[in-house]
Backbone atoms as SQL, in Angstrom:
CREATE TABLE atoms (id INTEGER PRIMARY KEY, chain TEXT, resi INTEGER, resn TEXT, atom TEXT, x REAL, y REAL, z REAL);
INSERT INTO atoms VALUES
  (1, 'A', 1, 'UNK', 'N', 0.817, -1.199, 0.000),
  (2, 'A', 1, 'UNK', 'CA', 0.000, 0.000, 0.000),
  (3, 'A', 1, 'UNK', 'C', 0.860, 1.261, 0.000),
  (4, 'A', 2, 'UNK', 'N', 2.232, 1.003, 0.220),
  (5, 'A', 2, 'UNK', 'CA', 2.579, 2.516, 0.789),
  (6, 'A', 2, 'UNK', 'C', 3.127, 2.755, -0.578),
  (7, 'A', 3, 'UNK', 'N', 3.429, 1.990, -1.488),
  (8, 'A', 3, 'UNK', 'CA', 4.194, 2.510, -2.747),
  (9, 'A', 3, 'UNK', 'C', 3.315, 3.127, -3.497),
  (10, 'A', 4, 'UNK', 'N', 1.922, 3.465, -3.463),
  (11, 'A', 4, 'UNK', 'CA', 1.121, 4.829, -4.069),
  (12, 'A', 4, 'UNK', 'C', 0.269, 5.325, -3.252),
  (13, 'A', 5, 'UNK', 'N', 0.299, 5.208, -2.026),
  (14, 'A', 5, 'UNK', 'CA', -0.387, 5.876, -0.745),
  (15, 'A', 5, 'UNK', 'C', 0.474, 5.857, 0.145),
  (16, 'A', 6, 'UNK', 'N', -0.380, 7.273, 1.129),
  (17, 'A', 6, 'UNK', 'CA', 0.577, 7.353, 2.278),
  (18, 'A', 6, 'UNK', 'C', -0.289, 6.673, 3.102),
  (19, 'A', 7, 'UNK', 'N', 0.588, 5.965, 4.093),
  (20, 'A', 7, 'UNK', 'CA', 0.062, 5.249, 5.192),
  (21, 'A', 7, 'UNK', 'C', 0.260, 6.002, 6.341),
  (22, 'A', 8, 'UNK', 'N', -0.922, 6.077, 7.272),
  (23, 'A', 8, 'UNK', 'CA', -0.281, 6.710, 8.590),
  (24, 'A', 8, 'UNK', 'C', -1.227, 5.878, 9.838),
  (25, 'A', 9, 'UNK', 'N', -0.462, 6.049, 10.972),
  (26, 'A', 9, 'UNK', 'CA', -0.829, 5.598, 12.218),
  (27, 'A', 9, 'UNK', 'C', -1.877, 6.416, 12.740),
  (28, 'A', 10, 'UNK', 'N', -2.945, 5.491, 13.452),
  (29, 'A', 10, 'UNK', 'CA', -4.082, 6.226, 13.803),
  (30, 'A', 10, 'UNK', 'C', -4.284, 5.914, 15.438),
  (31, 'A', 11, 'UNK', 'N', -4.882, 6.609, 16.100),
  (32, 'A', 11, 'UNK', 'CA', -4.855, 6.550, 17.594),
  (33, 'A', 11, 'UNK', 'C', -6.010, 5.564, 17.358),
  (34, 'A', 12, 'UNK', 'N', -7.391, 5.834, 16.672),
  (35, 'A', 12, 'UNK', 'CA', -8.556, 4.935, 17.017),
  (36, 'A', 12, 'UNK', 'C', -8.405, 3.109, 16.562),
  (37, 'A', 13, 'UNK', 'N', -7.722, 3.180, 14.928),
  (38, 'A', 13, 'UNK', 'CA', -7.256, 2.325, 14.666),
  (39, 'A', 13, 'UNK', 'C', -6.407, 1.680, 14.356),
  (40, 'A', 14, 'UNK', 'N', -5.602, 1.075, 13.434),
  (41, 'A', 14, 'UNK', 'CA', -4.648, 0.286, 13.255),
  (42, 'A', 14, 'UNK', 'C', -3.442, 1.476, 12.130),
  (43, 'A', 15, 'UNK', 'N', -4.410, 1.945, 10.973),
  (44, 'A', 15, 'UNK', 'CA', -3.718, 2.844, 10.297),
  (45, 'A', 15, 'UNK', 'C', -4.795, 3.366, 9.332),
  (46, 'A', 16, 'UNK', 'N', -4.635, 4.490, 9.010),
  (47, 'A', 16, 'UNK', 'CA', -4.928, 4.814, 7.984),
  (48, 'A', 16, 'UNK', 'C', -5.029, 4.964, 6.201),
  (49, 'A', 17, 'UNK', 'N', -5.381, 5.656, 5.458),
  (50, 'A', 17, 'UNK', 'CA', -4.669, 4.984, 3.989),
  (51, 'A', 17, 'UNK', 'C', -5.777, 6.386, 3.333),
  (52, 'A', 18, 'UNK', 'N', -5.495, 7.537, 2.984),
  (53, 'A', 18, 'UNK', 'CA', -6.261, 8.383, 2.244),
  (54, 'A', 18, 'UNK', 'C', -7.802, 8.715, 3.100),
  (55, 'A', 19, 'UNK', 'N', -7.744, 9.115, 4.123),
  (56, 'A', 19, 'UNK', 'CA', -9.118, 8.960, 4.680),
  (57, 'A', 19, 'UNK', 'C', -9.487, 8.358, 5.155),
  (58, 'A', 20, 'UNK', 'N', -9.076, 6.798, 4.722),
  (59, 'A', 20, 'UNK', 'CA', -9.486, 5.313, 5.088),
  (60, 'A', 20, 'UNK', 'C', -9.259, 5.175, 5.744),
  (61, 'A', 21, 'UNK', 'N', -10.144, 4.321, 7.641),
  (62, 'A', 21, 'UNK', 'CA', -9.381, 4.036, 8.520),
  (63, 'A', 21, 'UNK', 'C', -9.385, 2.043, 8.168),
  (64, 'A', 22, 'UNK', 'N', -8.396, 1.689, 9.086),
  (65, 'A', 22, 'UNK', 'CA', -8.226, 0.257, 8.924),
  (66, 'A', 22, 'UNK', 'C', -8.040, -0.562, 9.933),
  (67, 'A', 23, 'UNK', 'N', -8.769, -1.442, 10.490),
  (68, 'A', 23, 'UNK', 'CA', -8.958, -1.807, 11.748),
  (69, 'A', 23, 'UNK', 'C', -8.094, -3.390, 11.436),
  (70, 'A', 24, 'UNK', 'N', -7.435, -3.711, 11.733),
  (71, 'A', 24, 'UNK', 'CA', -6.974, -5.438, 11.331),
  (72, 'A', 24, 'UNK', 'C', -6.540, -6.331, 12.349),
  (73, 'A', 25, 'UNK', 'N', -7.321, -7.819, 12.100),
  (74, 'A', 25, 'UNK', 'CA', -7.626, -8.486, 13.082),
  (75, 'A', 25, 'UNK', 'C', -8.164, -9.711, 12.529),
  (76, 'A', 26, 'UNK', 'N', -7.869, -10.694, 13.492),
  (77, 'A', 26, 'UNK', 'CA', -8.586, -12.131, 13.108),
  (78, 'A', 26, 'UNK', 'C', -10.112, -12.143, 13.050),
  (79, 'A', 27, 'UNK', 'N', -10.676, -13.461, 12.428),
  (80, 'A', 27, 'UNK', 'CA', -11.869, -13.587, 12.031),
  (81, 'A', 27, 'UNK', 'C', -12.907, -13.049, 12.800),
  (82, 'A', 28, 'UNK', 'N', -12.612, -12.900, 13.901),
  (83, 'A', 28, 'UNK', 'CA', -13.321, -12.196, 15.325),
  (84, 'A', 28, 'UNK', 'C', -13.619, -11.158, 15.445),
  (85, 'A', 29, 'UNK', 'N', -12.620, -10.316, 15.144),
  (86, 'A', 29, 'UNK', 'CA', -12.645, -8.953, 15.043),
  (87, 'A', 29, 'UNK', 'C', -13.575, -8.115, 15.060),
  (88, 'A', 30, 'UNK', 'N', -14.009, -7.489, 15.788),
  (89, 'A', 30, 'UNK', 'CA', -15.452, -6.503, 15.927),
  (90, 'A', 30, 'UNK', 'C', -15.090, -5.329, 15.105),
  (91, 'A', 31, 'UNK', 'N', -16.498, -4.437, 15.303),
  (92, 'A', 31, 'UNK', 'CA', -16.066, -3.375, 14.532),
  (93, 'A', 31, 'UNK', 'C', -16.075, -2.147, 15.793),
  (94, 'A', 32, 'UNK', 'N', -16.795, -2.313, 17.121),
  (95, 'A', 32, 'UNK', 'CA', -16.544, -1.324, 17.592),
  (96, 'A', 32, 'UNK', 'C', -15.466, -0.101, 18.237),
  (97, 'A', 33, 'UNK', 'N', -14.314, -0.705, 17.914),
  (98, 'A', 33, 'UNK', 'CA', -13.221, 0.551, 17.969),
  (99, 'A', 33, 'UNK', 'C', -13.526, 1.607, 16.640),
  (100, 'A', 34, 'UNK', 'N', -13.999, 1.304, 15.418),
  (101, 'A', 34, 'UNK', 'CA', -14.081, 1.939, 14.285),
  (102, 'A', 34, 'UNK', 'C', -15.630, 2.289, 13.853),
  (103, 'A', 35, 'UNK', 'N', -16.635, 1.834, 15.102),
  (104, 'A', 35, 'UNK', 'CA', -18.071, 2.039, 14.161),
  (105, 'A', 35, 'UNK', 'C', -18.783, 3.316, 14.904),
  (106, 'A', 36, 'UNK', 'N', -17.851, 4.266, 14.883),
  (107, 'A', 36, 'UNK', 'CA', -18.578, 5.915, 14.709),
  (108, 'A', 36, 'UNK', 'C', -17.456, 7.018, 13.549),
  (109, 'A', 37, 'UNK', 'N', -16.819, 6.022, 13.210),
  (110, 'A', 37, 'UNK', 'CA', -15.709, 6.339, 11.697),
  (111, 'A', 37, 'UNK', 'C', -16.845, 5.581, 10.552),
  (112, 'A', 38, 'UNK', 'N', -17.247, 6.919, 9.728),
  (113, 'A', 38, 'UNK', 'CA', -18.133, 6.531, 8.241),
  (114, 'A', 38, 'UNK', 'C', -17.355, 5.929, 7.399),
  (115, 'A', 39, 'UNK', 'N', -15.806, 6.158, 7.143),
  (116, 'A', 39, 'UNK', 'CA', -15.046, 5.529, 5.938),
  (117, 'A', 39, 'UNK', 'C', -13.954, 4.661, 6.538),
  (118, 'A', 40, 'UNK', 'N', -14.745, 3.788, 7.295),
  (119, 'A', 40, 'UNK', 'CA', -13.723, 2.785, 7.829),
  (120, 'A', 40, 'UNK', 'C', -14.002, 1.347, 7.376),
  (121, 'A', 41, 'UNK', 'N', -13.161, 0.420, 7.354),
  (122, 'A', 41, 'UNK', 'CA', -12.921, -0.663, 6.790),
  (123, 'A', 41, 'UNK', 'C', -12.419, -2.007, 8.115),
  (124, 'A', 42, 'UNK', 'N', -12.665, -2.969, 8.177),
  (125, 'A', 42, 'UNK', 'CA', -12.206, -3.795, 9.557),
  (126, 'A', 42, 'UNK', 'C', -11.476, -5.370, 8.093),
  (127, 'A', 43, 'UNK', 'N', -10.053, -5.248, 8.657),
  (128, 'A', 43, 'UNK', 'CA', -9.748, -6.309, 7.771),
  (129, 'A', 43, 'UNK', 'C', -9.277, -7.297, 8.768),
  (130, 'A', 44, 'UNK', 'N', -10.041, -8.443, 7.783),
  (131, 'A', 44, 'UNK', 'CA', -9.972, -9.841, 8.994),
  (132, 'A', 44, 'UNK', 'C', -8.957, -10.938, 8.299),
  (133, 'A', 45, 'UNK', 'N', -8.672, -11.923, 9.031),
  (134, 'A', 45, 'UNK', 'CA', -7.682, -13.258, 8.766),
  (135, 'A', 45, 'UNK', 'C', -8.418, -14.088, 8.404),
  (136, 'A', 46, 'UNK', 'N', -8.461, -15.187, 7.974),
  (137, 'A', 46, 'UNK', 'CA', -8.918, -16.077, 7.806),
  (138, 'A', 46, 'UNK', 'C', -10.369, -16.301, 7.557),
  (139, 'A', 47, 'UNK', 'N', -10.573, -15.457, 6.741),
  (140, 'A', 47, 'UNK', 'CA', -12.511, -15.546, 5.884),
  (141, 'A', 47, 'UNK', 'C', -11.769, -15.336, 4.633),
  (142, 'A', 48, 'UNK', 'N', -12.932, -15.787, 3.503),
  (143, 'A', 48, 'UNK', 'CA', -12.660, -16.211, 2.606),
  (144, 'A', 48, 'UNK', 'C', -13.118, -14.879, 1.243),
  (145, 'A', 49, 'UNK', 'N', -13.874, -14.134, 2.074),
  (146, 'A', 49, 'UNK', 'CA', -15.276, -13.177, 1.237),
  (147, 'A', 49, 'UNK', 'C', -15.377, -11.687, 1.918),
  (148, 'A', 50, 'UNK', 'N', -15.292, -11.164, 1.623),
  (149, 'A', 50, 'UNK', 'CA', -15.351, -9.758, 2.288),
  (150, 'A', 50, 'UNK', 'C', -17.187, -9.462, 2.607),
  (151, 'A', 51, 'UNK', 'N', -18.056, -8.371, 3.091),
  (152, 'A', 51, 'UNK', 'CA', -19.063, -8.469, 3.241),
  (153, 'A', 51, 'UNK', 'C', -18.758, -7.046, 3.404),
  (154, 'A', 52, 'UNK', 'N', -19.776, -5.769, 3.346),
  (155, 'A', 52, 'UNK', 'CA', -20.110, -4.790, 3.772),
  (156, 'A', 52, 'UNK', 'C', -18.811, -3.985, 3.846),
  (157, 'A', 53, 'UNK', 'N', -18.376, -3.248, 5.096),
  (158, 'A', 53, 'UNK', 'CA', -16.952, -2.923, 5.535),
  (159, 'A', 53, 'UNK', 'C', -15.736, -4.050, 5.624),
  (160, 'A', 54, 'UNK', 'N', -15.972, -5.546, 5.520),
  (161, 'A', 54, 'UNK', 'CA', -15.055, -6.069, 6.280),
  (162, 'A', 54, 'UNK', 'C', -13.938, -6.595, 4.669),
  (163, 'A', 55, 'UNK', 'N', -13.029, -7.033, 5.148),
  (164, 'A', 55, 'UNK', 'CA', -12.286, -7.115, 3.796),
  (165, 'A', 55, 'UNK', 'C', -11.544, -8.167, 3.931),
  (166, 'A', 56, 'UNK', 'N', -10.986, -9.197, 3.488),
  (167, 'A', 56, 'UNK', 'CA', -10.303, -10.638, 3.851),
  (168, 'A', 56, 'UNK', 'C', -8.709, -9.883, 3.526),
  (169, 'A', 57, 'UNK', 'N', -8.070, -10.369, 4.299),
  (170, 'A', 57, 'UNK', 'CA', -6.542, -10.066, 4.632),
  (171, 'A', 57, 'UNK', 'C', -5.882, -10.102, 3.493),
  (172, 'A', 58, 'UNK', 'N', -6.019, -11.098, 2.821),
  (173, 'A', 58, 'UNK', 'CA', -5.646, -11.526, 1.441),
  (174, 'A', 58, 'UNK', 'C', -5.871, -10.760, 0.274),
  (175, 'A', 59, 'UNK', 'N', -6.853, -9.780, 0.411),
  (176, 'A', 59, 'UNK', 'CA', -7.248, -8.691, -0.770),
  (177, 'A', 59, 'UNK', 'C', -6.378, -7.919, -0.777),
  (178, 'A', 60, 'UNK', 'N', -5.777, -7.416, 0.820),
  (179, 'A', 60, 'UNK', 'CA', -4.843, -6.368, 0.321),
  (180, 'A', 60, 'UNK', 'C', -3.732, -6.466, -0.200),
  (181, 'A', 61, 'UNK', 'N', -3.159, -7.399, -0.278),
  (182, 'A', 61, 'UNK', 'CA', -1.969, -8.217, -0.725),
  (183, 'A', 61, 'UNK', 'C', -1.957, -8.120, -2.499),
  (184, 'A', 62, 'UNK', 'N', -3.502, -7.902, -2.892),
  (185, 'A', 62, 'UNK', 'CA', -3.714, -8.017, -4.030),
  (186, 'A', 62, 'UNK', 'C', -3.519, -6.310, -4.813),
  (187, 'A', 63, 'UNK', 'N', -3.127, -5.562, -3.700),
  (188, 'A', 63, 'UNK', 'CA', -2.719, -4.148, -4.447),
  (189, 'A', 63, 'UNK', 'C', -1.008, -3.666, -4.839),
  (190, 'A', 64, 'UNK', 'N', -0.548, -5.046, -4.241),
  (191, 'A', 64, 'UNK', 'CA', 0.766, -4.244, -4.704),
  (192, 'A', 64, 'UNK', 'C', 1.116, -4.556, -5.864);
């Protein structure tokens, strides 16, 4: 991600990415550290399918 975005550290969540916050965490992972953030995203381990906000670990891997 960082080779055409800036990445930055966020107090609420994990990091940021253009606005984007990014919460990351195993399949478990809740959303409430991030669910009063409108453009936030919760990326999980081990699911197979993304749904709504949540995004499988493995997608992001798919941007570099």
């Amino acid at each position: 991600m960082r080779v055409r975005n800036e990445v930055i550290s966020s107090k609420k969540a994990d990091f940021i990415i253009d606005n984007y916050t990014f919460e990351v965490g195993g399949k478990n992972k809740q959303q409430k550290q991030i669910e009063k953030d409108g453009k936030s995203f919760v990326v999980k381990d081990d699911i197979e399918f993304g749904y709504l906000n949540v995004i499988p670990l493995w997608a992001l891997g798919l941007n570099y």
